[in-house]
C-alpha positions as a Markdown table, in Angstrom:
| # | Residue | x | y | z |
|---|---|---|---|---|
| 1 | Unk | 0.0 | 0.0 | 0.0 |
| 2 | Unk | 1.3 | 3.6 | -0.8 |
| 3 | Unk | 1.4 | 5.8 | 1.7 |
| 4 | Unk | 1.9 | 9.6 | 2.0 |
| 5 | Unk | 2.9 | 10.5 | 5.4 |
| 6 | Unk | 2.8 | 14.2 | 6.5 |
| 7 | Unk | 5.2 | 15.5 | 9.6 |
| 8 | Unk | 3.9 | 18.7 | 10.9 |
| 9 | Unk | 4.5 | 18.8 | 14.2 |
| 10 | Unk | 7.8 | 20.6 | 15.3 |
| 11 | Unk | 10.6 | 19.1 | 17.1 |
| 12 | Unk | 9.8 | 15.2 | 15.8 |
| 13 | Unk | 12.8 | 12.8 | 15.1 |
| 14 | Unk | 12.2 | 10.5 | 12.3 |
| 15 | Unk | 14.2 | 6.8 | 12.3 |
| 16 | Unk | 14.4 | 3.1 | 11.6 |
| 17 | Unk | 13.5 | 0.4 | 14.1 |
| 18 | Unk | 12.9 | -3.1 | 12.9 |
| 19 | Unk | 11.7 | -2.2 | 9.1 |
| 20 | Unk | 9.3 | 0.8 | 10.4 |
| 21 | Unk | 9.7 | 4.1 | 10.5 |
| 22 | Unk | 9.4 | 5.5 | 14.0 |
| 23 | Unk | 8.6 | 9.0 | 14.9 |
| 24 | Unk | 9.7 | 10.4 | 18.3 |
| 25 | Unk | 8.9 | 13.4 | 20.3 |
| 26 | Unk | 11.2 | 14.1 | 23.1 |
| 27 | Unk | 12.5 | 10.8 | 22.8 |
| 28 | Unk | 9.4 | 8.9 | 23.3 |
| 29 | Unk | 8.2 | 7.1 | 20.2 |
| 30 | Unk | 4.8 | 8.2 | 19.5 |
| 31 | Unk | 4.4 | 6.3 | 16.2 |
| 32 | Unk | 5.5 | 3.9 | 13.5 |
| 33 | Unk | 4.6 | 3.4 | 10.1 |
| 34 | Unk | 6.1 | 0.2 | 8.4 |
| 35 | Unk | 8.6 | 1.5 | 5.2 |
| 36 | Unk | 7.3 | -0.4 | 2.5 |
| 37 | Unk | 4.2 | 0.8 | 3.0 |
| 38 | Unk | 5.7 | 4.2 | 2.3 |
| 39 | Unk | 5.7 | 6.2 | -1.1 |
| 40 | Unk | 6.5 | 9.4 | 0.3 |
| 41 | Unk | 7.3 | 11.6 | 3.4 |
| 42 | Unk | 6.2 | 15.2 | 3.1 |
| 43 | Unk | 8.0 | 17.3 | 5.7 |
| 44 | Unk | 6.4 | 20.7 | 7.0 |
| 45 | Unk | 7.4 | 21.6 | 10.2 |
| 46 | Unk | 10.2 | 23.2 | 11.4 |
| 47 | Unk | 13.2 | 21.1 | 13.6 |
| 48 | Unk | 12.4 | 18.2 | 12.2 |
| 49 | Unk | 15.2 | 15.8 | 12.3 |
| 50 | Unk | 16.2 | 12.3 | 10.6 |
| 51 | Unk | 18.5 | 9.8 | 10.1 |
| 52 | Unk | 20.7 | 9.1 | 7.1 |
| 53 | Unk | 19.5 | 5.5 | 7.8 |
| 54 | Unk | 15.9 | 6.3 | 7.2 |
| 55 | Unk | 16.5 | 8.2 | 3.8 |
| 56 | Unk | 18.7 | 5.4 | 2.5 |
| 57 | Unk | 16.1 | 2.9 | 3.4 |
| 58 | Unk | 13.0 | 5.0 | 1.7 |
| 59 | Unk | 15.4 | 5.5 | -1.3 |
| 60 | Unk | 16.1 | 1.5 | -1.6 |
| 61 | Unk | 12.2 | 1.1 | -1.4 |
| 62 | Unk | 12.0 | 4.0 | -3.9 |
| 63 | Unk | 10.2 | 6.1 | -1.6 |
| 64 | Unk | 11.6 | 9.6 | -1.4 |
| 65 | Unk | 11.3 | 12.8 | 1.4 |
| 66 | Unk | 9.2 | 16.2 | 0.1 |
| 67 | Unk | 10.5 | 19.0 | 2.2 |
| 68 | Unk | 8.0 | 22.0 | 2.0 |
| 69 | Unk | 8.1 | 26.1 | 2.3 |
| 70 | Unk | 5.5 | 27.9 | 5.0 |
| 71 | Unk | 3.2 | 27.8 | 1.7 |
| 72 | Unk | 2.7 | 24.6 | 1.5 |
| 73 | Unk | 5.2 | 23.8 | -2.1 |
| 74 | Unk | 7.8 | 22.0 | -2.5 |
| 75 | Unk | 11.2 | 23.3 | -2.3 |
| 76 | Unk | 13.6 | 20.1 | -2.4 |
| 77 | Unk | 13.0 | 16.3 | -3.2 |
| 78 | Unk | 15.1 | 13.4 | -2.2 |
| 79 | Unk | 14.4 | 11.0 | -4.7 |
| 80 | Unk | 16.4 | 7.6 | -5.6 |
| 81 | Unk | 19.7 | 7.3 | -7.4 |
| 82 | Unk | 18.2 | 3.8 | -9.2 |
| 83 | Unk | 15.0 | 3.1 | -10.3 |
| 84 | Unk | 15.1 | 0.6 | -13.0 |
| 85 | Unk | 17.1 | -2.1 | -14.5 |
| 86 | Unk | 17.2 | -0.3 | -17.9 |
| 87 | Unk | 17.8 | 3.2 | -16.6 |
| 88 | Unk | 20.7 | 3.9 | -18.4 |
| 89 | Unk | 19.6 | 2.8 | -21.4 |
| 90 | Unk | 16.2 | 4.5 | -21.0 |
| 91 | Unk | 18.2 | 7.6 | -20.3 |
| 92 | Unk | 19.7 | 7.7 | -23.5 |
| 93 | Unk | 16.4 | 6.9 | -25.2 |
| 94 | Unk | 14.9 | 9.8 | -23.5 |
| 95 | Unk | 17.6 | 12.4 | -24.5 |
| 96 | Unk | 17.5 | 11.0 | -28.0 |
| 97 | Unk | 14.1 | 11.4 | -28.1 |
| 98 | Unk | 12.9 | 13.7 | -31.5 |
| 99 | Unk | 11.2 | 17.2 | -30.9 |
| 100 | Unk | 8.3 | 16.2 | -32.6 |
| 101 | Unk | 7.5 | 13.0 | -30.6 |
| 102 | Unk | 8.6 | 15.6 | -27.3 |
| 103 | Unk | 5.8 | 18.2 | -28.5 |
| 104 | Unk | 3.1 | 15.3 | -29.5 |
| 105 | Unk | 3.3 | 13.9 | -26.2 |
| 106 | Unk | 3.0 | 17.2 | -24.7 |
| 107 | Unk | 0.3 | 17.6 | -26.5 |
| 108 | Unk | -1.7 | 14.6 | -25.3 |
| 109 | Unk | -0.7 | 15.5 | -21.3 |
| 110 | Unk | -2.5 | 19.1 | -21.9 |
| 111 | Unk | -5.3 | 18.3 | -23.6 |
| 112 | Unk | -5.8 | 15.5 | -21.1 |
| 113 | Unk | -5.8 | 18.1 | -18.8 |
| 114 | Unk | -7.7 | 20.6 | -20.4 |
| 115 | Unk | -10.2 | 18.1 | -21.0 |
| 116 | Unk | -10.4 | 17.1 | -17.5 |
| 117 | Unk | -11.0 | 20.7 | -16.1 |
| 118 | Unk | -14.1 | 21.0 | -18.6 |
| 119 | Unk | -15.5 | 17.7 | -17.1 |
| 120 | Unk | -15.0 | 18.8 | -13.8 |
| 121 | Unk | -17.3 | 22.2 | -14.1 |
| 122 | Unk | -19.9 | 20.2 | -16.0 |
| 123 | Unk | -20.0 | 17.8 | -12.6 |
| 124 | Unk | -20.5 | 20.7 | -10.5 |
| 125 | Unk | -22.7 | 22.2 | -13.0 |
| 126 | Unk | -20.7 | 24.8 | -14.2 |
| 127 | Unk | -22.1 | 25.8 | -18.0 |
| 128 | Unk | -18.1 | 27.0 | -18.3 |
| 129 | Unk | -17.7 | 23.1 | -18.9 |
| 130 | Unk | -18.5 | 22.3 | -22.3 |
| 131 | Unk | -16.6 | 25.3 | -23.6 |
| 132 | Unk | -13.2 | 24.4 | -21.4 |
| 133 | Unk | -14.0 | 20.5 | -23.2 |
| 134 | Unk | -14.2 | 22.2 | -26.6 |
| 135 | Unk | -10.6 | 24.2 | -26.3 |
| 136 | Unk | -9.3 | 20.7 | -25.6 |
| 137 | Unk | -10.2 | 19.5 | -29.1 |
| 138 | Unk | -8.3 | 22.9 | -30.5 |
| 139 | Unk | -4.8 | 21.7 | -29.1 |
| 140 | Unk | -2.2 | 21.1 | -31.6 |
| 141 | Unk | 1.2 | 19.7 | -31.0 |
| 142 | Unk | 3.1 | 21.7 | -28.6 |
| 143 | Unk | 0.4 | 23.7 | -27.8 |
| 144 | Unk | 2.0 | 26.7 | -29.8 |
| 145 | Unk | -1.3 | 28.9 | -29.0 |
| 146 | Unk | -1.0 | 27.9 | -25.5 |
| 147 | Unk | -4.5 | 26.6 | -25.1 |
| 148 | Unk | -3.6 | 25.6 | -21.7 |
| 149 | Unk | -3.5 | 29.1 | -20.1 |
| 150 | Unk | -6.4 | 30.2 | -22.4 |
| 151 | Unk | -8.5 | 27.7 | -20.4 |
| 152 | Unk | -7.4 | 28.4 | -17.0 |
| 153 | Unk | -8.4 | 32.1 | -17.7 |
| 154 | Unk | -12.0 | 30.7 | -17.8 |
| 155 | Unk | -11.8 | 27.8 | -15.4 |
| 156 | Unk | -10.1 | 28.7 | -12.3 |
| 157 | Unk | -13.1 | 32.1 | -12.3 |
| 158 | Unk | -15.7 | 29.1 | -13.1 |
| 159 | Unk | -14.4 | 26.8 | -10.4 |
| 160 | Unk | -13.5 | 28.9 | -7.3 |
| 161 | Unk | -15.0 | 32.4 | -8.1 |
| 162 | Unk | -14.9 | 35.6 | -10.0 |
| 163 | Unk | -12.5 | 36.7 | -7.7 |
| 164 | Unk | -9.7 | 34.3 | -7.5 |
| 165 | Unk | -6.4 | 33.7 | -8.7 |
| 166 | Unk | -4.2 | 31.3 | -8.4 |
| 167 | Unk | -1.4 | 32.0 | -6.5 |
| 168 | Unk | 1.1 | 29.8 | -5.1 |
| 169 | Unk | 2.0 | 32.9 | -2.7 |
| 170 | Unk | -0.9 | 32.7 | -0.7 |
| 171 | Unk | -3.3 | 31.1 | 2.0 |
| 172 | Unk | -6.8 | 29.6 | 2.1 |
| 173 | Unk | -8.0 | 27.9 | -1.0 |
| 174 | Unk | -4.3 | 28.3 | -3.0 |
| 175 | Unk | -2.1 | 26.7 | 0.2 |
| 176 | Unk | -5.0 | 23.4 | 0.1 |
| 177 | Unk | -4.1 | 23.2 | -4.2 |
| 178 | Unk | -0.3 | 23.7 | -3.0 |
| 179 | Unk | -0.7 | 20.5 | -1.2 |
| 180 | Unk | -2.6 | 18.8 | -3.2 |
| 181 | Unk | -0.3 | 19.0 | -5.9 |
| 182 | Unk | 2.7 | 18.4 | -3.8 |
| 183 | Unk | 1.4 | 15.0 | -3.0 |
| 184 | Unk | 0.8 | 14.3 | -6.7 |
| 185 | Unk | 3.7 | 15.4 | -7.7 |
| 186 | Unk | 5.4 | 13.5 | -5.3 |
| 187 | Unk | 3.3 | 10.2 | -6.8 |
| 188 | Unk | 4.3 | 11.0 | -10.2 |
| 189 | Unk | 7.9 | 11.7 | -9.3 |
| 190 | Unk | 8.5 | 8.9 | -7.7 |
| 191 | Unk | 6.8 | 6.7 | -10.6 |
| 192 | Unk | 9.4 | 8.4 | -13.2 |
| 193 | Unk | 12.3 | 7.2 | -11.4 |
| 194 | Unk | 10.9 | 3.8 | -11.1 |
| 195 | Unk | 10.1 | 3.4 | -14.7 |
| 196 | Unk | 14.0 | 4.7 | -15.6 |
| 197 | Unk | 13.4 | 8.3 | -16.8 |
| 198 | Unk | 15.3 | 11.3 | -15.5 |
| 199 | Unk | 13.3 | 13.4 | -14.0 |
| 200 | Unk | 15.0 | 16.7 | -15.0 |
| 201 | Unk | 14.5 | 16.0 | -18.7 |
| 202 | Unk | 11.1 | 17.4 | -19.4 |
| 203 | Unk | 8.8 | 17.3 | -22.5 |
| 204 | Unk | 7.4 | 21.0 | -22.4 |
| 205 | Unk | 9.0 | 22.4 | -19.1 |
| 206 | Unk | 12.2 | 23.7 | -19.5 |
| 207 | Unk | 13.7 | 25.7 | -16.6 |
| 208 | Unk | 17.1 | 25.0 | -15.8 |
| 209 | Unk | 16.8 | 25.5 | -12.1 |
| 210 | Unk | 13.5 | 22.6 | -12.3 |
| 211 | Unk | 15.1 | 19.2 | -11.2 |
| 212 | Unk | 11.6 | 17.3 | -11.5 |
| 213 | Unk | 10.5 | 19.3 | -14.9 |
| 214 | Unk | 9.4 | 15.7 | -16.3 |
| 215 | Unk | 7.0 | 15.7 | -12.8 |
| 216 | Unk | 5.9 | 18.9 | -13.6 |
| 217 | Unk | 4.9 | 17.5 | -16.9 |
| 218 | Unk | 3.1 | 14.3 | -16.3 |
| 219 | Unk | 1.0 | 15.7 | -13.2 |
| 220 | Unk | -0.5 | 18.0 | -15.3 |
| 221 | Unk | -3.7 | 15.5 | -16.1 |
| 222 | Unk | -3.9 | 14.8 | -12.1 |
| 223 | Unk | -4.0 | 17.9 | -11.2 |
| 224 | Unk | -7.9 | 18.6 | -11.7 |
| 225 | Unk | -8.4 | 15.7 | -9.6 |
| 226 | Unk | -6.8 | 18.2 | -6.2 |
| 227 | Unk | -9.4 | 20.7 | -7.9 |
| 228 | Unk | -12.2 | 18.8 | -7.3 |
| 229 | Unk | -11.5 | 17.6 | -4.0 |
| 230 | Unk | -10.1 | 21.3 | -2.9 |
| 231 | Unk | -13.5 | 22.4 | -4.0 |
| 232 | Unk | -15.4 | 20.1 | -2.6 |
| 233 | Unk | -13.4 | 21.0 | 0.9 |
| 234 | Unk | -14.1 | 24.8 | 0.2 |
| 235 | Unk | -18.3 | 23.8 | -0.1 |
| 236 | Unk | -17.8 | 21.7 | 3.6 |
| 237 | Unk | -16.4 | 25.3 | 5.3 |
| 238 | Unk | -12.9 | 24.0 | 5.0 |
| 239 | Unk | -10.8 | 27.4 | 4.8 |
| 240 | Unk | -7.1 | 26.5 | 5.4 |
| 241 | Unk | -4.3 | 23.3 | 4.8 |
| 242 | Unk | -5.5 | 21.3 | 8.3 |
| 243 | Unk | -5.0 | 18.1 | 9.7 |
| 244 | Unk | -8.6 | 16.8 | 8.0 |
| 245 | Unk | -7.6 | 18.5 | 4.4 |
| 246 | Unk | -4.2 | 17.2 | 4.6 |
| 247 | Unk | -5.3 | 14.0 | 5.2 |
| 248 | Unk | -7.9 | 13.8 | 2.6 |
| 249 | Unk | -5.5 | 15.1 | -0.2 |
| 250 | Unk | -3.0 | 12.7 | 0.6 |
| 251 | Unk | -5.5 | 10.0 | 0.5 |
| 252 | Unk | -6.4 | 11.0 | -3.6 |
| 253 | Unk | -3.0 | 8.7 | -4.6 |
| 254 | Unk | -5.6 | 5.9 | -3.6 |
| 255 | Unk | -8.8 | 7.0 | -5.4 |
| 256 | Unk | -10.0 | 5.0 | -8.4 |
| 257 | Unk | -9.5 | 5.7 | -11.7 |
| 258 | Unk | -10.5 | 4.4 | -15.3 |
| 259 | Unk | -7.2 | 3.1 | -16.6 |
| 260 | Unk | -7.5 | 1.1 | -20.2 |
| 261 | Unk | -11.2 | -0.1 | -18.7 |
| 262 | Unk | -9.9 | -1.6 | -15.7 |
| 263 | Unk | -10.4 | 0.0 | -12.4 |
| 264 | Unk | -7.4 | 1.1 | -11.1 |
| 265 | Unk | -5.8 | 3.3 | -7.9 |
| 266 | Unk | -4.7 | 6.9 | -8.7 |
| 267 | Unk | -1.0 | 5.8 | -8.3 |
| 268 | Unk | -1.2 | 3.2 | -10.4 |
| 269 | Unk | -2.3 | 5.2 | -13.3 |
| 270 | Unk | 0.7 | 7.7 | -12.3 |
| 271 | Unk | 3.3 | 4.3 | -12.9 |
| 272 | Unk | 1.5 | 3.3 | -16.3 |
| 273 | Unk | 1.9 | 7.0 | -17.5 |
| 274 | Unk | 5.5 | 7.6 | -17.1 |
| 275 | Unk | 6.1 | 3.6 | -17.9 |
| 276 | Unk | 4.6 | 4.3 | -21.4 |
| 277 | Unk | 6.7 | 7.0 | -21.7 |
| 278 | Unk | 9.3 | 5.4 | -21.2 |
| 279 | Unk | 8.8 | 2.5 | -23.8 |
| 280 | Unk | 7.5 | 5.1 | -26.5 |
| 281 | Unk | 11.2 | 6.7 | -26.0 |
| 282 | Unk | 12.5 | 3.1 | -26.2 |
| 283 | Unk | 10.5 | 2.2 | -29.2 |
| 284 | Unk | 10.0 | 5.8 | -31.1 |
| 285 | Unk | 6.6 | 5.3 | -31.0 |
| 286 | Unk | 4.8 | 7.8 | -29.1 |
| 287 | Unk | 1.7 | 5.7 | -26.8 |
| 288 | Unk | 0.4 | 6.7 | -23.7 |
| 289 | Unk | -1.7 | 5.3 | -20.6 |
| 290 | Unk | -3.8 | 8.0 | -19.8 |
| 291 | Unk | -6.7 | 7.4 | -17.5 |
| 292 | Unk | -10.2 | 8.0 | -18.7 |
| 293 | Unk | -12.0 | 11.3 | -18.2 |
| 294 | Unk | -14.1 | 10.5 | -15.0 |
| 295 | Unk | -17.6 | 10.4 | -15.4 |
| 296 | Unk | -20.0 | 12.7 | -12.8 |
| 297 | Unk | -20.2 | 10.3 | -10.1 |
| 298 | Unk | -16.9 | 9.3 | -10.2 |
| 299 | Unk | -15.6 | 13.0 | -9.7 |
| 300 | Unk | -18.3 | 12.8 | -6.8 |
| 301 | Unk | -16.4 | 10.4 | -5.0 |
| 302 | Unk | -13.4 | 11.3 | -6.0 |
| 303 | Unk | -14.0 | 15.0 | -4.8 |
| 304 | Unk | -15.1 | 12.8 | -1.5 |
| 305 | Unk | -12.9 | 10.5 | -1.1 |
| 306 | Unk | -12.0 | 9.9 | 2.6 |
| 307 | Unk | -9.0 | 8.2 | 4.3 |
| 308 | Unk | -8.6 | 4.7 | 5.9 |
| 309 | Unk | -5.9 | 6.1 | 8.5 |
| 310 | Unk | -5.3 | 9.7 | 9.8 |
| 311 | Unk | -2.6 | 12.0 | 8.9 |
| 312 | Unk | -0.1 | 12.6 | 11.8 |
């Protein structure tokens, strides 16, 4: 089972016993949480402390450590040096890989996620929908008119108001999307290094200073999924990134998805995605797994979904 585990309580010490990761306050363990069950830990609080054990031990699981700003975004990764028995050859493949099949693929990841964002304001019943769905169906390769922006022009007003923005600068609603998609990128992250892609090599993101500009690519598609469960948080009273919204957002890795007709976990779909990447840089043929557009009640429960465990 995958597991997100969230440290925001200050002064905790974080270290192996016995294949677990324990967590200490003063000394005094207060928790453990075995490793394998472990896809990532996302640190938030301040004077948090660790062993060098316990990152090695994540790393050889392929787990990795998410430290975060006061805002709630990621501002370092630790991430595993291996990830797959072909990852140097996959390597290659992928910085080999033509510009056209690198602006195709982009392609497909925006207007999945284009496409997503329309179904989600039709499920809420948002007439903005069916026009966000159209803009999809006008996205060439690349996106040289950058149809992704011109839809979050119109769909961020639609989902949350006429009067917000998204900023990554800010409380409230933006901090609860900052966490959300720190968990997913985390997810998808971790599934490029197990699949053997680096992650700094991107298809449309480009920085220099962006180690995980391949993560920032493939989490585009899961990104409306945070939306709708954000929303749904914002319609219950929920104002701010606590203990309940944490946990609920870290539990989305785990929410159901249509993948190829098959029924399959959120974080699943994220290892499919960057695998078929990494076989259409392998075999020059560009062919990915993206999950299917949920239908209303899936985005229901998805926007619902609720957590076995609690987040610490």
């Amino acid at each position: 089972m995958d597991r997100i585990v969230d440290i925001e309580t200050d002064k905790l010490h974080l270290c192996v016993i016995r294949g677990f990761m324990a967590i200490k306050l003063d000394h005094e363990e207060i928790g453990r949480i075995a490793l394998d069950d472990i896809a990532a830990v996302i640190v938030h609080a301040h004077g948090v402390s660790w062993t060098t054990n316990l990152i090695v031990q994540l790393a050889q699981r392929g787990a990795m450590m998410v430290l975060c700003a006061a805002n709630h975004a990621p501002v370092a990764m630790m991430v595993p040096v291996e990830g797959h028995h072909s990852q140097n050859a996959r390597f290659r493949a992928q910085w080999d890989a033509p510009r056209p099949m690198m602006k195709r693929a982009w392609k497909d990841i925006v207007s999945a996620k284009v496409h997503m964002q329309g179904s989600l304001l039709t499920a809420i019943g948002k007439e903005e929908g069916e026009g966000v769905s159209r803009m999809a169906k006008r996205i060439r390769s690349g996106d040289p008119e950058n149809i992704e922006a011109q839809a979050a022009r119109r769909y961020w007003p639609a989902l949350f108001g006429s009067d917000f923005r998204r900023d990554r600068t800010v409380t409230g609603t933006n901090a609860m999307l900052n966490y959300g998609y720190t968990v997913m990128r985390a997810m998808v992250a971790r599934s490029i290094i197990a699949a053997g892609l680096h992650p700094t090599i991107g298809l449309h993101h480009a920085n220099r200073l962006n180690a995980f500009a391949l993560a920032d690519d493939l989490v585009e598609p899961f990104r409306p999924l945070v939306d709708a469960a954000v929303h749904q948080m914002v319609q219950e009273g929920v104002s701010e990134v606590n203990k309940m919204a944490k946990a609920r957002l870290a539990a989305l890795i785990s929410a159901d998805l249509n993948l190829e007709g098959a029924t399959s976990p959120m974080s699943i779909c994220a290892q499919h995605l960057a695998q078929t990447l990494a076989a259409s840089f392998e075999h020059g043929q560009l062919k990915l797994a993206l999950f299917s557009t949920p239908d209303p009640l899936s985005w229901s429960a998805i926007a619902r979904h609720i957590p076995q465990g609690e987040a610490r």
